[in-house]
PDB file as gemmi writes it, atoms N, CA and C in Angstrom:
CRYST1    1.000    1.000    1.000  90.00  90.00  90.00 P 1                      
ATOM      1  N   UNK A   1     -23.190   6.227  -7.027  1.00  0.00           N  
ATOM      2  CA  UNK A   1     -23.063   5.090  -6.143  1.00  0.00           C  
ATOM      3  C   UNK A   1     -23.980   3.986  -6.647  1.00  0.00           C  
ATOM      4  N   UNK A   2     -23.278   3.055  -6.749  1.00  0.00           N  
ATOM      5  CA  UNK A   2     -24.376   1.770  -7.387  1.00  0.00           C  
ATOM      6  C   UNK A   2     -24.308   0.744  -6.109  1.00  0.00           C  
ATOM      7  N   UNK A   3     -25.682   0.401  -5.956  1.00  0.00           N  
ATOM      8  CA  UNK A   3     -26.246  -0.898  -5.119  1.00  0.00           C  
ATOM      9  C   UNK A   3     -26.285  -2.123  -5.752  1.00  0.00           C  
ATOM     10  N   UNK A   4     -25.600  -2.724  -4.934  1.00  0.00           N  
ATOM     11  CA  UNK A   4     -25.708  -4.562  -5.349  1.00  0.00           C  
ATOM     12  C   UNK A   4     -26.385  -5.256  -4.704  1.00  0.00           C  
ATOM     13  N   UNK A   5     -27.328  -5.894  -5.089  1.00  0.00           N  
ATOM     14  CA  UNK A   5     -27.747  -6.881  -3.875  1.00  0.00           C  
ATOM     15  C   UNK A   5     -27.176  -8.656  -4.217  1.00  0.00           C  
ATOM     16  N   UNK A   6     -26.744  -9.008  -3.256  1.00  0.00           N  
ATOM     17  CA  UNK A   6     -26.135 -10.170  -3.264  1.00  0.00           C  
ATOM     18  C   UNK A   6     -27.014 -11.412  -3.161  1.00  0.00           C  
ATOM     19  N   UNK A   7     -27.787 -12.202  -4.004  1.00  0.00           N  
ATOM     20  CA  UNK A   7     -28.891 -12.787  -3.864  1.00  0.00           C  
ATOM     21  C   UNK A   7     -28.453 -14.474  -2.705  1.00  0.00           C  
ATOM     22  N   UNK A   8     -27.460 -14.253  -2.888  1.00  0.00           N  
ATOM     23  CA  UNK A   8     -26.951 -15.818  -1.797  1.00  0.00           C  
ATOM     24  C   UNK A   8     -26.869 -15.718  -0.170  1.00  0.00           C  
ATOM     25  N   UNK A   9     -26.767 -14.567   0.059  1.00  0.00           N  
ATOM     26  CA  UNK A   9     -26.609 -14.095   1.709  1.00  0.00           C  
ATOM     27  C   UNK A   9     -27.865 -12.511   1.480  1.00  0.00           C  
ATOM     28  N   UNK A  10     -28.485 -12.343   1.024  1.00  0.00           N  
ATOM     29  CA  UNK A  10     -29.496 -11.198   0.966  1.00  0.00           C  
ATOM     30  C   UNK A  10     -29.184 -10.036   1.549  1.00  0.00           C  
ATOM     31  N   UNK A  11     -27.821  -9.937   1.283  1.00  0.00           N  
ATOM     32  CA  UNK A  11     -26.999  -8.336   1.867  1.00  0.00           C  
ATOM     33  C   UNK A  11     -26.376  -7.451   1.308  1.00  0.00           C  
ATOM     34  N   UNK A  12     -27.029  -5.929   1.372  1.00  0.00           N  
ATOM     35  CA  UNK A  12     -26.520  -4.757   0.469  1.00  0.00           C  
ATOM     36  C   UNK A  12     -25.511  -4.733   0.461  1.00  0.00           C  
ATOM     37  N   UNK A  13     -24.874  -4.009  -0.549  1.00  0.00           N  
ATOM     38  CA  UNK A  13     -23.443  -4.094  -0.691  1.00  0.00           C  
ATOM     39  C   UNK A  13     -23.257  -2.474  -1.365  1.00  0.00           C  
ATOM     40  N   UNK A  14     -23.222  -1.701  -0.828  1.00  0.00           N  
ATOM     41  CA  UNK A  14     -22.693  -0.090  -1.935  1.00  0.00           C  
ATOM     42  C   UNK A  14     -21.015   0.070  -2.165  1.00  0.00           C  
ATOM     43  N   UNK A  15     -20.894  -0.003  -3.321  1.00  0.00           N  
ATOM     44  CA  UNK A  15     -19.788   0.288  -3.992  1.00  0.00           C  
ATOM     45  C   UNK A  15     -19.705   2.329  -4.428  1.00  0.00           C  
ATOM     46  N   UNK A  16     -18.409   2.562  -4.130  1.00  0.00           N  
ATOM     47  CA  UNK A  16     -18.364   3.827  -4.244  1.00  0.00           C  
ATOM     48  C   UNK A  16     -16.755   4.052  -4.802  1.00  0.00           C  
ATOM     49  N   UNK A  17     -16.912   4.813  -6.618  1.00  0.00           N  
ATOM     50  CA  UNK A  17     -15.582   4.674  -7.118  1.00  0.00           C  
ATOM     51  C   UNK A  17     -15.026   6.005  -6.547  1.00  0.00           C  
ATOM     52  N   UNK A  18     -15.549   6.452  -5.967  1.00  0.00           N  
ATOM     53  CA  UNK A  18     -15.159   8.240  -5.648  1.00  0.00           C  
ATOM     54  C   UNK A  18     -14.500   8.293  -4.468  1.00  0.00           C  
ATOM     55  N   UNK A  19     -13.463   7.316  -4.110  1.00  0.00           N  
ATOM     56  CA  UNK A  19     -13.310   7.668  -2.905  1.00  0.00           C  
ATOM     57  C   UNK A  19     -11.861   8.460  -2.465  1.00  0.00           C  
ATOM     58  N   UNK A  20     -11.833   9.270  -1.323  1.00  0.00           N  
ATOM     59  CA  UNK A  20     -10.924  10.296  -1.396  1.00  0.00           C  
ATOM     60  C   UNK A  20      -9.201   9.105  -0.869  1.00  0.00           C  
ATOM     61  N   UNK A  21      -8.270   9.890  -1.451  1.00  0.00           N  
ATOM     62  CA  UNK A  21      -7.020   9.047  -1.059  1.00  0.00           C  
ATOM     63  C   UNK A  21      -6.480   9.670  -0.136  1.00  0.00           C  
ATOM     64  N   UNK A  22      -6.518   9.001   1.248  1.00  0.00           N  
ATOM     65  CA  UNK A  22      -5.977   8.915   2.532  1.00  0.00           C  
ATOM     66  C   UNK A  22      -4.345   8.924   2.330  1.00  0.00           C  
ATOM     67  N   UNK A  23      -3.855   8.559   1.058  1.00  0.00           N  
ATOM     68  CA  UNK A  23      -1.941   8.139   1.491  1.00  0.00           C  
ATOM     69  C   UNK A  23      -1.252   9.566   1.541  1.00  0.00           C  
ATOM     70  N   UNK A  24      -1.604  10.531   1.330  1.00  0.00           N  
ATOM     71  CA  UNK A  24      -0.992  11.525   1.862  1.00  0.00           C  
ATOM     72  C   UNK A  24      -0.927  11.881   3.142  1.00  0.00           C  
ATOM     73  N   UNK A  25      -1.956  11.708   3.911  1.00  0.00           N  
ATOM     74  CA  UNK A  25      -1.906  12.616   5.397  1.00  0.00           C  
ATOM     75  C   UNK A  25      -1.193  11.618   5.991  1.00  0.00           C  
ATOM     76  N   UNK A  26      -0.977  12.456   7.158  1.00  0.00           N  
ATOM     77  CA  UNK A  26      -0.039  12.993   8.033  1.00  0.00           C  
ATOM     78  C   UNK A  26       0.022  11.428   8.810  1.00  0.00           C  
ATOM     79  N   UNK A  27      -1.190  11.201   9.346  1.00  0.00           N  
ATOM     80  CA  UNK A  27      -1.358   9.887   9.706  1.00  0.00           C  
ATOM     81  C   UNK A  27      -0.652   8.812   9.018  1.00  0.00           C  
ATOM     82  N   UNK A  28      -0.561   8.766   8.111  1.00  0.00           N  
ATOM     83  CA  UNK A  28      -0.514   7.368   7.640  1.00  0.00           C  
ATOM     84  C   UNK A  28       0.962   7.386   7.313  1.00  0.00           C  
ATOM     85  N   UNK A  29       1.358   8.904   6.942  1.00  0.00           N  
ATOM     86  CA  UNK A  29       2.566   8.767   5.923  1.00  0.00           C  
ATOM     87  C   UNK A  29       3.297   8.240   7.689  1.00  0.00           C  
ATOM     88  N   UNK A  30       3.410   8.760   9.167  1.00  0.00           N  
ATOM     89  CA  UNK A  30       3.776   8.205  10.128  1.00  0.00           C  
ATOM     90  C   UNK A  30       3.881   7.319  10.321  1.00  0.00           C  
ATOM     91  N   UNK A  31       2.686   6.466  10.156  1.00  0.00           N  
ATOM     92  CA  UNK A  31       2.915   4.881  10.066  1.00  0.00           C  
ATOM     93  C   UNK A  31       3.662   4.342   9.676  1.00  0.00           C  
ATOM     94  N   UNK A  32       3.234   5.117   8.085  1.00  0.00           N  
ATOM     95  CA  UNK A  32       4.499   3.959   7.360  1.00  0.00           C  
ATOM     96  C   UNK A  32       6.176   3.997   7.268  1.00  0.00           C  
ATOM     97  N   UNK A  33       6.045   5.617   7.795  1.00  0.00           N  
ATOM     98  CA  UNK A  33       8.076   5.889   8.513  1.00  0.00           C  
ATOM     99  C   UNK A  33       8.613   4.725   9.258  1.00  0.00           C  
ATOM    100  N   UNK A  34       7.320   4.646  10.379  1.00  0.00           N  
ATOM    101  CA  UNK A  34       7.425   3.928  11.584  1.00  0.00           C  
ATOM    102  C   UNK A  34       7.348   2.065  11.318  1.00  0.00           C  
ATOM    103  N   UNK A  35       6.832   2.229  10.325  1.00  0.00           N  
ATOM    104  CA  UNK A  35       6.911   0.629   9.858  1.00  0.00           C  
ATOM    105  C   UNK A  35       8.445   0.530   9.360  1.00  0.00           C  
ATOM    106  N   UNK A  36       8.180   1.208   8.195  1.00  0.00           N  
ATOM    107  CA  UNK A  36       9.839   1.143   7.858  1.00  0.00           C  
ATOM    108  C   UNK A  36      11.242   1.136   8.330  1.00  0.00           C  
ATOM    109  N   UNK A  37      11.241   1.878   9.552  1.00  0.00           N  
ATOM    110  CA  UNK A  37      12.139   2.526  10.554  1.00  0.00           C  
ATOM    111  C   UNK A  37      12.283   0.525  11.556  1.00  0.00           C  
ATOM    112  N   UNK A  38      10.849   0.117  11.684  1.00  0.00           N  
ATOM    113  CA  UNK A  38      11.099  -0.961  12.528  1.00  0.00           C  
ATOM    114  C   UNK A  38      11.911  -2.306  11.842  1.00  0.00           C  
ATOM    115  N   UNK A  39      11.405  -1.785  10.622  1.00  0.00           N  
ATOM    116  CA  UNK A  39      11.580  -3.618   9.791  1.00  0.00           C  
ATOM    117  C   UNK A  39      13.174  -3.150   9.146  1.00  0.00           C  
ATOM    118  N   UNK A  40      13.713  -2.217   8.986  1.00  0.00           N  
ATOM    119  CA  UNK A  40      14.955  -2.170   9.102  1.00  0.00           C  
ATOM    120  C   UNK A  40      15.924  -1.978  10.082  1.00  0.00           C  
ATOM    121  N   UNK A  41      15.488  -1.755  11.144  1.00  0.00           N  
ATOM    122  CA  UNK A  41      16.096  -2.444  12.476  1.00  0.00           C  
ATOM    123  C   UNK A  41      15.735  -3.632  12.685  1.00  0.00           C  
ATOM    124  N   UNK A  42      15.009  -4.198  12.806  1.00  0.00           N  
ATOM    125  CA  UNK A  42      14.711  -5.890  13.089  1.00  0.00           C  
ATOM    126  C   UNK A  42      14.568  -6.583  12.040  1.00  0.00           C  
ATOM    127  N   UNK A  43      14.229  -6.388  10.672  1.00  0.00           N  
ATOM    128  CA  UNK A  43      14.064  -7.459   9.485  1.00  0.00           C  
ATOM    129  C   UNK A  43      12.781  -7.845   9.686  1.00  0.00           C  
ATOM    130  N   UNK A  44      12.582  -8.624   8.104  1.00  0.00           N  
ATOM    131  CA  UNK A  44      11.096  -9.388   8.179  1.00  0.00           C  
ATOM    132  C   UNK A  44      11.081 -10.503   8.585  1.00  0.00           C  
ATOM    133  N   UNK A  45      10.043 -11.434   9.771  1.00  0.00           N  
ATOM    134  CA  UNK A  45      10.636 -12.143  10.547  1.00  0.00           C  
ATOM    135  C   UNK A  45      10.935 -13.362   9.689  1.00  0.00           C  
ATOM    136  N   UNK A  46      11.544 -14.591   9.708  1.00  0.00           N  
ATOM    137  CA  UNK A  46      12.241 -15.554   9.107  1.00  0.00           C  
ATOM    138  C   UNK A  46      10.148 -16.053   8.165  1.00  0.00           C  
ATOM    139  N   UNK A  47       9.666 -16.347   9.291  1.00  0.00           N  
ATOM    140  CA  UNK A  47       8.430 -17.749   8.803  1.00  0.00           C  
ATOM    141  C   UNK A  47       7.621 -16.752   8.077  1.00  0.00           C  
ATOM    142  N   UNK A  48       7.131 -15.534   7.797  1.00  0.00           N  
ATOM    143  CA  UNK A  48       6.746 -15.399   6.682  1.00  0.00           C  
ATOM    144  C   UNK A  48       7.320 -14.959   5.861  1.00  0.00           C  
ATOM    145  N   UNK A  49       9.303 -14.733   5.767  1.00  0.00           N  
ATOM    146  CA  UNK A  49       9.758 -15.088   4.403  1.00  0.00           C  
ATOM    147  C   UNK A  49       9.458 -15.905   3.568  1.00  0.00           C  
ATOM    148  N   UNK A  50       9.588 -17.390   4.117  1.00  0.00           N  
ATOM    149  CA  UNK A  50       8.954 -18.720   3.601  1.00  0.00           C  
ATOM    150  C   UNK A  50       7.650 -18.656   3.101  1.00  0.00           C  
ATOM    151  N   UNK A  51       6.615 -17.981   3.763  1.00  0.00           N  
ATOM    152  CA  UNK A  51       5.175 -18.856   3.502  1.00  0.00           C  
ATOM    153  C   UNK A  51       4.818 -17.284   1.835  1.00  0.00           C  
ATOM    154  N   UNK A  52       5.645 -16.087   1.686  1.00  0.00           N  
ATOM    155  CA  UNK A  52       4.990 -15.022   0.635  1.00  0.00           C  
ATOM    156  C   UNK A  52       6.136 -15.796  -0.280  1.00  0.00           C  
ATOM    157  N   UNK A  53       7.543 -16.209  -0.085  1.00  0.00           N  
ATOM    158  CA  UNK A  53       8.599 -16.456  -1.094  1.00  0.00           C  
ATOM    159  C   UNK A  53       9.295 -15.360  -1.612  1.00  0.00           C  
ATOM    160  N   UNK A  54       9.446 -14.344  -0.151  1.00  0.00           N  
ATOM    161  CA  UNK A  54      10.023 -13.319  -0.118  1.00  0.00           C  
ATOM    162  C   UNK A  54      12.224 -13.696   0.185  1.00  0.00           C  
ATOM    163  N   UNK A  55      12.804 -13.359  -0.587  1.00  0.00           N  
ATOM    164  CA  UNK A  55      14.328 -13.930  -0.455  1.00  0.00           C  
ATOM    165  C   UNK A  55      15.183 -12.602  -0.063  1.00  0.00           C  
ATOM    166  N   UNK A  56      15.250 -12.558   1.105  1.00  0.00           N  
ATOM    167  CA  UNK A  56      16.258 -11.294   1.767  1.00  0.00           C  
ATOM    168  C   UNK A  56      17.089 -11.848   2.692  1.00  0.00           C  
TER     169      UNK A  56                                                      
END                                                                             
């Protein structure tokens, strides 16, 4: 684990490359059924098609 100190706002900062990957469990993979499941029943709404320059 390496410490940074940020000399402009004088606040620690720990960076950690070890970190465990959450996208398997159970939790999340739900979510994202449930995201998916919504935005293909309703679509992505019109105004942030426009503002990412997403074309569906």
């Amino acid at each position: 684990m390496a410490n940074t100190i940020n000399k402009a706002s004088k606040s620690k900062l720990q960076v950690d490359n070890n970190v465990k990957d959450y996208g398997n469990q159970p939790f999340f993979i739900n979510k994202a059924n449930q995201s998916k499941a919504f935005l293909d029943k309703h679509g992505f709404p019109k105004d942030l098609r426009k503002k990412k320059g997403i074309n569906i």
